[in-house]
C-alpha positions in Angstrom: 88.0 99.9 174.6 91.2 98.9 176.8 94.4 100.7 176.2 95.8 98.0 174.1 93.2 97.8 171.4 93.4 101.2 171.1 97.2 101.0 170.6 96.3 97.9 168.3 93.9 100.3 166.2 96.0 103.2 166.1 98.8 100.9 164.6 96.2 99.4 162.5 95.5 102.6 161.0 98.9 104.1 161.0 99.8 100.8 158.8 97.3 101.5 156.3 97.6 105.2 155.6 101.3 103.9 155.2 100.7 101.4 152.6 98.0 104.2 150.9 100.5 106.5 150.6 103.7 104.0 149.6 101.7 101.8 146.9 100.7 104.2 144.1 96.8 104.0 143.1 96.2 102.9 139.3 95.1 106.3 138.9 98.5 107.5 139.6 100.6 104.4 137.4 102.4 105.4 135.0 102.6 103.7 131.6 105.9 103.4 129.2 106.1 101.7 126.7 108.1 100.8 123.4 106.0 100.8 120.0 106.9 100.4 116.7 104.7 100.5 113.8 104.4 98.8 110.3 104.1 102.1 108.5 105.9 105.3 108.2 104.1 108.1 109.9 104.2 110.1 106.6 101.9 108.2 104.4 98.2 109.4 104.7 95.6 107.6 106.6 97.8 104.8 106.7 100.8 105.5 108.5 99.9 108.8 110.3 96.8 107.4 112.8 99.0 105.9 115.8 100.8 109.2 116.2 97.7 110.8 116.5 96.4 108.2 118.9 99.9 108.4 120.9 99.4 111.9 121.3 96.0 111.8 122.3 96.8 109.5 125.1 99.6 111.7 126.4 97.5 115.0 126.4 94.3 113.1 128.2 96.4 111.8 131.2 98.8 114.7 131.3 101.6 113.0 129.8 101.2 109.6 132.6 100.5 107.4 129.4 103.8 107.7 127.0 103.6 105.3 124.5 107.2 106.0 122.6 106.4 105.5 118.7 109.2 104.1 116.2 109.1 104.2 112.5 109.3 101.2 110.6 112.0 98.7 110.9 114.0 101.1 113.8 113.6 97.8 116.7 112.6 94.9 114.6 111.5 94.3 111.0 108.4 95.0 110.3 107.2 91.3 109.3 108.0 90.3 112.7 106.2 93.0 115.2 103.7 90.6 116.1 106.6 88.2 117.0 108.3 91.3 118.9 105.1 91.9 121.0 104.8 88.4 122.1 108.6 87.7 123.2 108.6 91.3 125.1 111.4 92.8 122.9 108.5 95.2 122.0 105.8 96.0 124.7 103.3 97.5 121.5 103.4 97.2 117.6 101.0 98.9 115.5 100.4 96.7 112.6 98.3 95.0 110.1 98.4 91.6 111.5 97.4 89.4 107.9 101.1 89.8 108.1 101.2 86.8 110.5 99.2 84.5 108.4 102.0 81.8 108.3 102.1 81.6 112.2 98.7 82.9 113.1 96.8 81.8 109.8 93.4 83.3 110.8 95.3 86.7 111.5 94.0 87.5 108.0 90.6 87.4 108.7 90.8 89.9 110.7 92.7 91.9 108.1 91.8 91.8 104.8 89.4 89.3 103.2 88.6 89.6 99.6 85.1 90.0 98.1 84.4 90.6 102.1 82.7 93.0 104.4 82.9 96.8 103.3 84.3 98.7 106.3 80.9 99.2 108.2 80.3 95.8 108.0 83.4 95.0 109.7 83.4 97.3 112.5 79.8 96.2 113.3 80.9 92.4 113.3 84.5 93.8 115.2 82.0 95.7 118.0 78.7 93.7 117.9 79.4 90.9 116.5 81.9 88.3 117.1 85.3 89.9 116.0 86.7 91.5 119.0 86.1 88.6 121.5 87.5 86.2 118.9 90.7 88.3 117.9 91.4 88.3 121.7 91.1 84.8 121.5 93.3 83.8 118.5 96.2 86.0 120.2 95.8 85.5 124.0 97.6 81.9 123.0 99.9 84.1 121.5 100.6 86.1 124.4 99.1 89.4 122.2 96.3 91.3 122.9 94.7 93.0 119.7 92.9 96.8 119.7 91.5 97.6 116.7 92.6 101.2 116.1 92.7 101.5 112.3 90.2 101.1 109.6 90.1 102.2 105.8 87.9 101.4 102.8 89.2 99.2 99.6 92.7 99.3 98.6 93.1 99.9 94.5 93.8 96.3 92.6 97.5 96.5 92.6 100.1 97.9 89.8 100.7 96.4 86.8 103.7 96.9 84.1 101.1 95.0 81.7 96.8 94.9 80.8 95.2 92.5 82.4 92.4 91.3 80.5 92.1 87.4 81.5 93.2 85.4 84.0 95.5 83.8 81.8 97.3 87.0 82.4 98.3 86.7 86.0 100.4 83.2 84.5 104.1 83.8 85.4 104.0 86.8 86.8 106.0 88.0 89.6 103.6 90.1 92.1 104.2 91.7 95.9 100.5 90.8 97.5 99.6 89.8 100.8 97.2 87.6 103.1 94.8 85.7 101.0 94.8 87.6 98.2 98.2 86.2 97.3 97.4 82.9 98.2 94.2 83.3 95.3 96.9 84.7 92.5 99.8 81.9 93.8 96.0 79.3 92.6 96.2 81.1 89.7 100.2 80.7 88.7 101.7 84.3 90.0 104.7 84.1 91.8 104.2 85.8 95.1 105.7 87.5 97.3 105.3 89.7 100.6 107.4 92.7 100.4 107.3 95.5 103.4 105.9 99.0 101.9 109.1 100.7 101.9 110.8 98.1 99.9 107.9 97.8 96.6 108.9 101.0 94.6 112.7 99.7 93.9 111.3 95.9 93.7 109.0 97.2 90.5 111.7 99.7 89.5 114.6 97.0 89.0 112.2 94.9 87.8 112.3 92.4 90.9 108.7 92.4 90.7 106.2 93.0 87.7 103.2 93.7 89.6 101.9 94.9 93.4 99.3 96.2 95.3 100.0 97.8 98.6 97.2 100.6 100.1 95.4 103.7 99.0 95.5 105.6 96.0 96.9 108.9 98.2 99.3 106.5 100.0 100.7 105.0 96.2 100.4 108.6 95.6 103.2 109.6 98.1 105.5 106.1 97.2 105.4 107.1 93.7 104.4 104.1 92.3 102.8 106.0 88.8 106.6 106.2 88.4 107.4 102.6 88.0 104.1 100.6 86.8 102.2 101.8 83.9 98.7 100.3 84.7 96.4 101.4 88.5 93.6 98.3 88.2 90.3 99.2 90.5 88.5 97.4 92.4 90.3 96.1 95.6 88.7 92.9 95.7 91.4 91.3 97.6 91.0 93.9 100.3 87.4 95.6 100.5 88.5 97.0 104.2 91.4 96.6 105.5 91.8 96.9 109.4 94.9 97.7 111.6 95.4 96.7 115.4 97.5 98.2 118.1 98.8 94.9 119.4 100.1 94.7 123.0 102.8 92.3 125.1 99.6 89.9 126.9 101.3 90.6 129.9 101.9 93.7 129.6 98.3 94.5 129.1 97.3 92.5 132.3 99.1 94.9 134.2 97.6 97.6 133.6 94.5 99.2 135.5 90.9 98.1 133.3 90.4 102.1 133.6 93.7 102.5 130.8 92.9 99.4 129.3 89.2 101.1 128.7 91.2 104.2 128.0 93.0 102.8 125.0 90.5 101.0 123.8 87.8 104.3 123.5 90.9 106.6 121.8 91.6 103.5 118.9 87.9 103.5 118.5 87.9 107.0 118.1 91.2 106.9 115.7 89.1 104.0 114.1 86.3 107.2 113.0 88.7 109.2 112.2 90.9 107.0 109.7 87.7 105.5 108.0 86.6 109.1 107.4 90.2 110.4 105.9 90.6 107.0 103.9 87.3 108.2 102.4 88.0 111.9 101.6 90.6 112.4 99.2 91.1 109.3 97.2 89.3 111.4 94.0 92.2 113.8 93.8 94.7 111.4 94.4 93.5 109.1 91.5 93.4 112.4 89.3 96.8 113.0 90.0 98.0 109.9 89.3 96.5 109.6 86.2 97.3 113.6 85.2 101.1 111.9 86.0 100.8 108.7 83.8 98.9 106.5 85.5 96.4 104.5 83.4 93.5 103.8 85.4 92.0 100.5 84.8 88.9 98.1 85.9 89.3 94.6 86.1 86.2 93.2 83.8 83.8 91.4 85.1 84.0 87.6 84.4 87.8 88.1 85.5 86.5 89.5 89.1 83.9 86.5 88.7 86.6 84.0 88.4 88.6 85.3 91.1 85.5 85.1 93.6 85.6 81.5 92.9 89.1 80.7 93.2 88.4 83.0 96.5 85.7 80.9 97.8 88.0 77.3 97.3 91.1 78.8 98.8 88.6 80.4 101.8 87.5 76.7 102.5 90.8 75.2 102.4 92.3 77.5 104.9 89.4 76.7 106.8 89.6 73.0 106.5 93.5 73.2 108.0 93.0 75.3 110.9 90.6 75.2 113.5 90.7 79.3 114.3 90.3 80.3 110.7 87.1 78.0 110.2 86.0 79.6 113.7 86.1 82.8 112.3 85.3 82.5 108.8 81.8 80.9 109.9 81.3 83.7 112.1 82.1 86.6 109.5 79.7 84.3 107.0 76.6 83.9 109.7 76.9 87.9 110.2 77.0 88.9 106.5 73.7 86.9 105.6 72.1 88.5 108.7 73.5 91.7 107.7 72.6 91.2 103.9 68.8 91.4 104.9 69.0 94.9 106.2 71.6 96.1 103.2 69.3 94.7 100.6 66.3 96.7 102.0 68.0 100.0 103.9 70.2 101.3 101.3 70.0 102.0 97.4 70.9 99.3 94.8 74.1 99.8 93.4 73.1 100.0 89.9 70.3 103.0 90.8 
């Protein structure tokens, strides 16, 4: 080798132990960002995963992953986190996206359907299925990117300051309940409206609102909502899971390295476990308290639950006849429950055993 190629080598090398040393590798990025989520961080199984999943990001990288959590309504409203993520005022929300239904209208399948998939059932369409590729979809042109990190079982029926024995007895009244669910009771002459969680216990208190369902009986539990409405109706029709994403700015999310992005996706599947497992344990006691505090505890009869499945089933199909994305999905949530229907039928015990 003549002198000058080695000179031209040694510079060659000297350049490129340079750059090593003056670009950082992925491994050593660090991440900060803004999050706020759509539930306070006191109410069980609800609001206290994405702490939990914050933390757990911190500790595993040694603190090069900061994620810095607000409670509700402290950067934005909570309504509009999704709309927060996708301008860049907020580079994360934790949320339960249905919320966006009037921008984003097949947001609520991936929510909250009613007389839909129990919670299994949804994660194996979210995983193996269909859900997580189509999620990504729906928001990319929304420049989101969804993680499911948040999964519990049925919600209770909602509140009610009077019986419900018909459905002539939804007429008139005035009812906080979201996604489709309150498009089905708007069908059946309610007055609806979306109110965020913090703001329901004075709405039924002053009377605002006669009626509401919100989340789990341990999470009514801790709003106090046995205080204010007389009647605690069972099943959660309208919501037989209801799932929760950490939604992230799209570009945001490109920047990072796939090994976070892989990361944050294996510690919300883990919070997913986790939150289906505590949404599950302690509902019995928190029923029995309610009702030891003045709660009636009431089932919706049947034919009314029957009725509501078809007024379910019309709305369902005129969503989907509106909007490309939420036919799209529906179909695909539809295909995987008759698939899955076969091995329910013959794997597990009938209900009535």
């Amino acid at each position: 080798m003549t002198n000058s190629r080695k000179a031209l080598a040694l510079i060659s090398a000297c350049s490129l132990v340079a750059a090593t040393i003056s670009t950082p590798s992925f491994a050593e990025e660090k991440i900060r960002w803004k999050m706020q989520a759509a539930y306070g961080s006191n109410l069980p199984a609800l609001g206290d995963v994405i702490p939990g999943v914050l933390e757990d990001l911190k500790e595993a990288t040694d603190g090069r992953v900061f994620i810095k959590h607000y409670e509700p309504n402290k950067l934005v409203p909570t309504l509009n986190i999704t709309d927060a993520v996708r301008t860049g005022k907020l580079d994360a929300g934790y949320t339960w996206i249905g919320y966006d239904q009037g921008k984003i209208p097949s947001s609520v399948l991936f929510s909250a359907v009613p007389f839909g998939m129990e919670p299994w059932e949804y994660m194996a369409w979210w995983y193996d299925g269909e859900g997580q590729k189509l999620a990504e979809d729906v928001y990319e042109k929304n420049n989101v990117h969804p993680v499911l990190c948040g999964l519990t079982g049925p919600e209770t029926g909602g509140w009610f300051n009077k019986e419900i024995n018909s459905l002539e007895d939804i007429k008139g009244l005035k009812i906080r309940y979201a996604g489709i669910g309150g498009r089905i009771l708007q069908e059946l002459g309610a007055s609806v409206t979306v109110l965020p969680g913090g703001e329901i216990f004075q709405a039924l208190e002053k009377g605002a609102i006669d009626a509401s369902e919100f989340s789990l009986p341990t999470v009514d539990k801790q709003l106090g909502f046995n205080r204010v409405a007389k009647y605690n109706y069972f099943p959660g029709w309208h919501q037989p899971f209801a799932a929760f994403h950490l939604i992230v700015n799209k570009e945001k999310w490109d920047e990072i390295s796939d090994a976070d992005k892989k990361l944050i996706d294996l510690t919300c599947q883990a919070a997913v476990a986790r939150n289906l497992s505590r949404s599950e344990a302690f509902q019995g006691q928190a029923i029995k308290y309610l009702e030891e505090n003045g709660a009636e505890t009431r089932k919706l009869p049947e034919p009314v639950l029957r009725e509501l499945e078809k007024v379910t089933q019309t709305v369902l199909q005129s969503e989907a006849d509106k909007d490309a994305d939420f036919s799209k999905v529906w179909e695909s949530q539809k295909a995987f429950q008759d698939q899955y229907q076969v091995w329910q039928d013959l794997g597990y015990l009938p209900r009535d055993f």
